[in-house]
C-alpha positions in Angstrom: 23.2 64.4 25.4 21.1 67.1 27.4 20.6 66.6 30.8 17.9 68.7 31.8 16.6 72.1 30.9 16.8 74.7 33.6 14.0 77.3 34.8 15.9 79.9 32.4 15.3 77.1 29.3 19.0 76.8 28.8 20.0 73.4 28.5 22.7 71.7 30.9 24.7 69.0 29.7 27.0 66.5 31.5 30.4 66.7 32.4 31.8 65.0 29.5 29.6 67.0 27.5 31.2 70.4 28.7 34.7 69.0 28.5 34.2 67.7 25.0 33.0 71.2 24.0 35.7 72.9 26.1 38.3 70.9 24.4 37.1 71.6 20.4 37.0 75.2 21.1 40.3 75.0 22.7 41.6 72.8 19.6 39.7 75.3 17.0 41.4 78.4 18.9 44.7 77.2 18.0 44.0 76.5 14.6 42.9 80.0 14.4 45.7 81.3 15.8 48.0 79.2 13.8 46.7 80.0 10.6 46.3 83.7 11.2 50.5 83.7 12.3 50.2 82.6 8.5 48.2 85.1 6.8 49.7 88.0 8.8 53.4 86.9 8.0 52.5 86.8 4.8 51.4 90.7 4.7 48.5 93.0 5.6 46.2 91.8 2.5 46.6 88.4 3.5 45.9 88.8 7.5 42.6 91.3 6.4 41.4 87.9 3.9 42.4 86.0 6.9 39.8 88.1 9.1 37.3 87.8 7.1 37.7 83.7 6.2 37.9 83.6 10.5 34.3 85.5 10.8 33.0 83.1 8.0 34.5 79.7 9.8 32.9 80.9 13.3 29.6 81.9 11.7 30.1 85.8 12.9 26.8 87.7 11.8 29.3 90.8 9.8 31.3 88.4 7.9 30.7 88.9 3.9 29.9 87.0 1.1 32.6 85.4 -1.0 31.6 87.9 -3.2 32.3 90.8 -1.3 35.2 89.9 0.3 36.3 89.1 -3.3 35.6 92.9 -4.2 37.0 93.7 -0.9 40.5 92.5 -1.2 41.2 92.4 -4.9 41.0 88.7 -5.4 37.8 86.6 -7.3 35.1 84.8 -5.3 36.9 81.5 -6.4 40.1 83.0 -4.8 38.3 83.4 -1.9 36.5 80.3 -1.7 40.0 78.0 -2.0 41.0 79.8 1.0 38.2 79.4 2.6 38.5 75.7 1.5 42.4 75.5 2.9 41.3 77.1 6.3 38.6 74.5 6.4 41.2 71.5 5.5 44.0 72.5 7.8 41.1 72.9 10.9 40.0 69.4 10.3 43.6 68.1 9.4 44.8 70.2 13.0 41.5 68.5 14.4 42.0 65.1 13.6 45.6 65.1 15.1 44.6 66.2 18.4 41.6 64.6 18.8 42.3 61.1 21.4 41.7 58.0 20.2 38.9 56.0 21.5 
């Protein structure tokens, strides 16, 4: 819930707010960080797919197409998509585990 909006017409939310936010990033970042240990052990194709699944899960404005990063790394856009899919799974599973109970 928005508090107010300041002169600047950024928005500032309440405490809880801020730490809710704080905290998801916090959770997301070691997914991330998790997953990509993963990918790289697993060899250099695997951490560049992971890099590119990672630009797609944060919305980064150079990640490619399914497509492309299908082309990119040898694999088909289905290939691509079930990782996508996995990285997706195991951030929500990761999610729901550290996320307190109300």
């Amino acid at each position: 819930m928005s508090v107010s909006a300041s002169a600047s017409g950024r928005q500032r939310h309440c405490p809880d707010e801020i730490y809710e936010r704080r905290w998801a990033l916090s959770v997301l970042d070691q997914v991330l960080a998790r997953l990509g240990d993963e990918y790289r052990a697993a060899g250099p194709t695997s951490a560049g797919v992971f890099d590119q699944l990672q630009k797609s899960l944060t919305d980064e404005p150079d990640r490619l197409s399914p497509a492309d990063a299908a082309r990119e790394f040898g694999m088909t856009a289905s290939a691509v998509r079930q990782a996508s899919y996995r990285c997706v799974s195991v951030t929500a599973k990761f999610y729901a585990k550290k996320s307190p109970t109300p």
